[in-house]
C-alpha positions as CSV (number, residue, x, y, z in Angstrom):
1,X,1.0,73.2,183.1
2,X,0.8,75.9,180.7
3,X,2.2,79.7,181.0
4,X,-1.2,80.6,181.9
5,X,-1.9,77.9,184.4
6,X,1.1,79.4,186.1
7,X,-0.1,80.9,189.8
8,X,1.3,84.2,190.3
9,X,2.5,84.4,194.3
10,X,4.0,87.3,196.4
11,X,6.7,84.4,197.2
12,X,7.2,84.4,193.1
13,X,7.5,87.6,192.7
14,X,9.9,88.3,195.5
15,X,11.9,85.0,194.2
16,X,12.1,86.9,190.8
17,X,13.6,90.3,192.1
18,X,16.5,88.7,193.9
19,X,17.0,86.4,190.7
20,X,17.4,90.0,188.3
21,X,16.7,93.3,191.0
22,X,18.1,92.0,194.3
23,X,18.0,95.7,195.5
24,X,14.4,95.8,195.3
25,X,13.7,92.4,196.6
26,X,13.1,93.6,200.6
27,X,10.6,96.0,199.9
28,X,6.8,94.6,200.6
29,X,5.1,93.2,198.1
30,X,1.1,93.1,198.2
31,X,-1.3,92.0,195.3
32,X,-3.6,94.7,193.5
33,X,-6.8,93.6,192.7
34,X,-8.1,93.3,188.9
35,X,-6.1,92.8,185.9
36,X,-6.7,90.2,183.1
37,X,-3.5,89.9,180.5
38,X,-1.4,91.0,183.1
39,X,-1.2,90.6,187.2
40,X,-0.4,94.1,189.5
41,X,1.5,93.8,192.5
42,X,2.7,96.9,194.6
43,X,6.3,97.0,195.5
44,X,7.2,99.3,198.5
45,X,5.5,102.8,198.2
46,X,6.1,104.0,194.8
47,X,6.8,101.0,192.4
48,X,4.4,98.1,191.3
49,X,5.6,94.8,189.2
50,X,3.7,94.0,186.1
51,X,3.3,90.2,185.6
52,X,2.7,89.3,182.0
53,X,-0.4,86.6,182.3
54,X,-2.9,86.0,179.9
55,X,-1.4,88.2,177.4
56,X,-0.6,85.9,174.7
57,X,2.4,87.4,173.4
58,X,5.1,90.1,175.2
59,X,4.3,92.6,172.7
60,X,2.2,95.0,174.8
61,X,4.7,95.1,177.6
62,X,8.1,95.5,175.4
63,X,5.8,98.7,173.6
64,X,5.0,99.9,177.2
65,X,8.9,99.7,178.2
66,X,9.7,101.3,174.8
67,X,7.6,104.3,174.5
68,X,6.2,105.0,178.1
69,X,9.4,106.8,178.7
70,X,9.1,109.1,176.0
71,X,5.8,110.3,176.4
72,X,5.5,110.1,179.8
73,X,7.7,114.0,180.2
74,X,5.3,115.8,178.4
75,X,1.6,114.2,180.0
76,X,0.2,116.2,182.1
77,X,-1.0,113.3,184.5
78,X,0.8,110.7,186.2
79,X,1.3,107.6,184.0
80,X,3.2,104.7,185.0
81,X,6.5,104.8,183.7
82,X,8.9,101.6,183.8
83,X,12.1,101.8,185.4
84,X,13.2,97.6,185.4
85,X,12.8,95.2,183.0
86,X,12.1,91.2,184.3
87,X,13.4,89.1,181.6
88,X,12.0,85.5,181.2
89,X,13.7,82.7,183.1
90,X,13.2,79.0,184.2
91,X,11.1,80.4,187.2
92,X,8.8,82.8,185.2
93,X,8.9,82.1,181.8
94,X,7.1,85.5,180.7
95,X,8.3,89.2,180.6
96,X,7.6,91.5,184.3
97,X,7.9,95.0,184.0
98,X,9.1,97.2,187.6
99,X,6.8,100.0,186.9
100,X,6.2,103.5,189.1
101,X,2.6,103.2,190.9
102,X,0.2,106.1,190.3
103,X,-1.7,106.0,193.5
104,X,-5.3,106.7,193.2
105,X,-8.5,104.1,192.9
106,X,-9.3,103.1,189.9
107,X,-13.0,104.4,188.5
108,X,-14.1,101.1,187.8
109,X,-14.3,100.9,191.8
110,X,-14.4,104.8,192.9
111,X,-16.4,107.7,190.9
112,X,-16.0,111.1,189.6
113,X,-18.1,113.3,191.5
114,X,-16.0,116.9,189.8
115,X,-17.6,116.6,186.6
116,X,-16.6,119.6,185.0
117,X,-12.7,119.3,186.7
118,X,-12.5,116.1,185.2
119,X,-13.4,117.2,181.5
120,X,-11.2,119.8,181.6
121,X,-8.4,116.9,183.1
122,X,-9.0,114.6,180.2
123,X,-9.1,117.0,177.4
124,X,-5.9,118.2,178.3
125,X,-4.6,114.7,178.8
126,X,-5.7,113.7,175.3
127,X,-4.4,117.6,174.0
128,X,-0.8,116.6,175.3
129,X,-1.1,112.9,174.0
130,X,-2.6,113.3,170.5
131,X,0.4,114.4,168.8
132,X,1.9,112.5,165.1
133,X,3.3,109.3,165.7
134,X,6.6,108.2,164.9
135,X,7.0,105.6,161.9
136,X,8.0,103.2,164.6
137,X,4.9,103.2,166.3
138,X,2.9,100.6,166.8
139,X,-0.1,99.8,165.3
140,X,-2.8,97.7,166.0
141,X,-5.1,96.2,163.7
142,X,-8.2,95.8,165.9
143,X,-8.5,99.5,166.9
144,X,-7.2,103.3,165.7
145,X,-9.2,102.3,162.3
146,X,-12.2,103.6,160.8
147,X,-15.3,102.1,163.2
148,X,-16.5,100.1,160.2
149,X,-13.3,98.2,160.5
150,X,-14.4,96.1,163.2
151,X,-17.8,96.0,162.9
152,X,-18.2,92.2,163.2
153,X,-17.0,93.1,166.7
154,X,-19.6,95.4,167.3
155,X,-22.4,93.2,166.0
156,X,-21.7,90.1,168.7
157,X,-21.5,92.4,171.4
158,X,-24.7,93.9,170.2
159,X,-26.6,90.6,169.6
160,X,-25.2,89.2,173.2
161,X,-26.3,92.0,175.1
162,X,-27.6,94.9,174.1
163,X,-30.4,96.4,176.4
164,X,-34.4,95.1,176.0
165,X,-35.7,98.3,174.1
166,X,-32.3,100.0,173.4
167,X,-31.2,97.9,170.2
168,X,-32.7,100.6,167.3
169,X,-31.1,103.6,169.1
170,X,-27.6,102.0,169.5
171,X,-28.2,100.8,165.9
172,X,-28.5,104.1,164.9
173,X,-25.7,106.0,166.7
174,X,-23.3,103.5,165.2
175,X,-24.4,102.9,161.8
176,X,-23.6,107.0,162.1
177,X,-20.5,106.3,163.0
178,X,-20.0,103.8,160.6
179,X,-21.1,106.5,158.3
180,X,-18.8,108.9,159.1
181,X,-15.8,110.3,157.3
182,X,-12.3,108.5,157.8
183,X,-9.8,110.1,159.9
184,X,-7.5,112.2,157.3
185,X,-5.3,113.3,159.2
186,X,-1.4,111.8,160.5
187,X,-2.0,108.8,162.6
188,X,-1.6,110.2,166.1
189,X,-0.4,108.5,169.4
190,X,-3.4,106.6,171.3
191,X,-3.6,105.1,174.6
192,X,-6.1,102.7,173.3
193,X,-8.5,101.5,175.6
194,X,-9.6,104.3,177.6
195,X,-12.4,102.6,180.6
196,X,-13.6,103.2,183.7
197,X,-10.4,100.5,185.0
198,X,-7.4,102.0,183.3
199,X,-8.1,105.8,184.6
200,X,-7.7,106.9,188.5
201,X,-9.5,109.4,190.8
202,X,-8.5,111.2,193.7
203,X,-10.8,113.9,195.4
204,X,-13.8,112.9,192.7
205,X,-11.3,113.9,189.8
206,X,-9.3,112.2,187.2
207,X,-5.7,112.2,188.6
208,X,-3.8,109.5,186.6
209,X,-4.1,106.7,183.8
210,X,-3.0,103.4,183.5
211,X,-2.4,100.4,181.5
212,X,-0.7,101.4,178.3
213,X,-0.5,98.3,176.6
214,X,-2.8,99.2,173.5
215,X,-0.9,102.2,173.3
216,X,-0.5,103.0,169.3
217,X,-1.3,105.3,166.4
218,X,-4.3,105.6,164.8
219,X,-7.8,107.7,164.6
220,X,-8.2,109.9,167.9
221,X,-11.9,109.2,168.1
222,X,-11.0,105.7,169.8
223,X,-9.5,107.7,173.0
224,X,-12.1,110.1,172.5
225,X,-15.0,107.6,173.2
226,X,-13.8,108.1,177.1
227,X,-16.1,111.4,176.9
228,X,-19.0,109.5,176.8
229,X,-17.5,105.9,178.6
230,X,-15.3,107.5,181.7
231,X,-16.8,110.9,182.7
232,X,-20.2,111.3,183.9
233,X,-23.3,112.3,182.8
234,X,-23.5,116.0,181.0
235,X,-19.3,116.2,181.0
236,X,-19.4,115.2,177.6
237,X,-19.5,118.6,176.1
238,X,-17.6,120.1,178.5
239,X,-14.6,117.6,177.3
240,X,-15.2,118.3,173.6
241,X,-15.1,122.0,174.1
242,X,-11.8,122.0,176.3
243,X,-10.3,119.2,173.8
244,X,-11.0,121.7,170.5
245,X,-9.7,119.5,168.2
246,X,-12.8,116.9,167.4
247,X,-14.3,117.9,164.1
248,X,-18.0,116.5,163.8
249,X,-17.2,113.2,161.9
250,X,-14.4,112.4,164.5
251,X,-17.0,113.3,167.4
252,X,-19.5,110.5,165.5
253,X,-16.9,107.8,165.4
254,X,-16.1,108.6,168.8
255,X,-19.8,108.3,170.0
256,X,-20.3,105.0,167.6
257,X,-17.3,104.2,169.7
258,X,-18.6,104.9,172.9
259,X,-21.3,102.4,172.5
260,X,-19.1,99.5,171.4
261,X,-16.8,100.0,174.4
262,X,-20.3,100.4,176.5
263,X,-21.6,97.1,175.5
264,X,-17.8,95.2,175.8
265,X,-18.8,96.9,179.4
266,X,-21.9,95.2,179.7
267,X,-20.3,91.8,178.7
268,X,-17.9,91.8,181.0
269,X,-19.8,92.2,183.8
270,X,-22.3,89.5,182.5
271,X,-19.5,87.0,182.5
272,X,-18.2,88.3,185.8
273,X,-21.6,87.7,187.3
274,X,-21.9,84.2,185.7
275,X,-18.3,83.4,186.9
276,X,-17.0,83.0,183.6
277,X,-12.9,83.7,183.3
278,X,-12.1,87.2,182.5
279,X,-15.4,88.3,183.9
280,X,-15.6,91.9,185.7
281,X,-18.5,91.2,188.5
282,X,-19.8,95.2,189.0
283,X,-18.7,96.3,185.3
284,X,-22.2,95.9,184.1
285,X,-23.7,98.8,185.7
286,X,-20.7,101.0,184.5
287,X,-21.6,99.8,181.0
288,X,-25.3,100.4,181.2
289,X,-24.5,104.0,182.5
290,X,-22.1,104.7,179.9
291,X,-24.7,103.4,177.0
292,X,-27.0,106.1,178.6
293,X,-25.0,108.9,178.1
294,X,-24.4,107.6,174.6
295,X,-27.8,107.8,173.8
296,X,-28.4,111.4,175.4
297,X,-25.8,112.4,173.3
């Protein structure tokens, strides 16, 4: 049995906080849906564990552990912030992370009906997060780059499933983006990977944000794609106004941007409707809508 063949169990889990956090072990554990490199399970009322899974390598969870804390006082929405480490052990042989839970559902299975609120949420979400990044930082090398940096990327998800009748216009808005200038300024702090999953909504607004894992510094314009991929349609502006920091070539990366996340979108919820592991059955839809507001601009 491989580390991924391992079957994550509320029995596990339980087994694992009396093995390292026996205080927390009584509280009631209960599985959250979704999740792909790592496995969500709420603990109690206000705490969830984060089981490494498919992640290949600890990496994203130590950076969560490491710099959640320290950006986490000064954004202006709940995040979720760790507050136990789970080291690896003969029972679990991967890295868990006691994390607080930031209650809301997640977009990918609610919707924004507070268009304009949620703009103005965002922006200042992004404001408070896009500030210069330490040295330390991390840095990843598929994203925070320059779009034409991964545009082999961007031409399989174009070739497996761009839209009948779309492919010219997506062609165009990213060979714009592709176009544009490079980002000239300090490498700021990112979250990364900004989709309808990894944001929350209470009362049809945006009221947290999750999954930090791709947190690292680079180009703005990747979180900035969530203008056209998480809020709906006609909010776009409204986000770019309230953010006032875009200048026009970061606002085309970002929209170049917006249609690579929109078709990973679409390919996810092709596999998930063909059964395929890692699939998102119901993230196709999302997709399509979000390549719509892409093309409208």
């Amino acid at each position: 049995m491989t580390h991924a063949d391992i079957e994550i169990t509320a029995d596990l889990v339980r087994d694992l906080l009396r093995e390292q956090h026996p205080d927390l072990a009584d509280l009631a554990i209960r599985e959250v849906a979704g999740g792909w490199g790592n496995q969500m399970w709420r603990l109690g009322t206000d705490l969830a564990v984060r089981m490494q899974r498919m992640d290949p390598t600890p990496e994203f969870q130590l950076n969560e552990r490491r710099w959640l804390p320290v950006l986490a006082p000064r954004l202006p929405l709940p995040v979720p912030t760790p507050v136990r480490s789970g080291e690896p052990s003969a029972r679990f042989p991967k890295h868990w992370t006691v994390m607080t839970w930031v209650p809301g559902d997640p977009l990918d299975r609610s919707s924004i009906s507070r268009g304009d609120h949620a703009a103005g949420t965002l922006a200042g979400f992004l404001r408070a997060l896009h500030v210069p990044a330490p040295a330390d930082a991390p840095v990843r090398g598929d994203r925070g780059g320059h779009p034409k940096t991964c545009a082999d990327g961007f031409d399989r998800l174009f070739h497996a499933v761009v839209p009948d009748g779309l492919a010219d216009d997506v062609r165009t808005v990213w060979d714009d983006a592709v176009a544009a200038p490079e980002w000239e300024g300090p490498p700021l702090w990112m979250h990364g990977d900004l989709h309808p999953a990894n944001v929350v909504v209470s009362d049809g607004t945006l009221s947290g944000v999750i999954d930090f894992g791709d947190m690292s510094a680079g180009d703005p314009a990747w979180d900035l794609a969530a203008a056209w991929v998480i809020l709906p349609a006609g909010a776009a502006s409204r986000f770019l106004d309230a953010y006032a920091q875009a200048d026009a070539g970061t606002i085309r990366r970002a929209r170049g941007l917006a249609a690579m996340k929109s078709l990973f979108l679409l390919l996810m919820g092709r596999n998930g409707d063909l059964g395929l592991p890692g699939g998102k059955p119901g993230w196709g839809p999302a997709g399509r809508a979000a390549l719509d507001r892409v093309l409208r601009g």
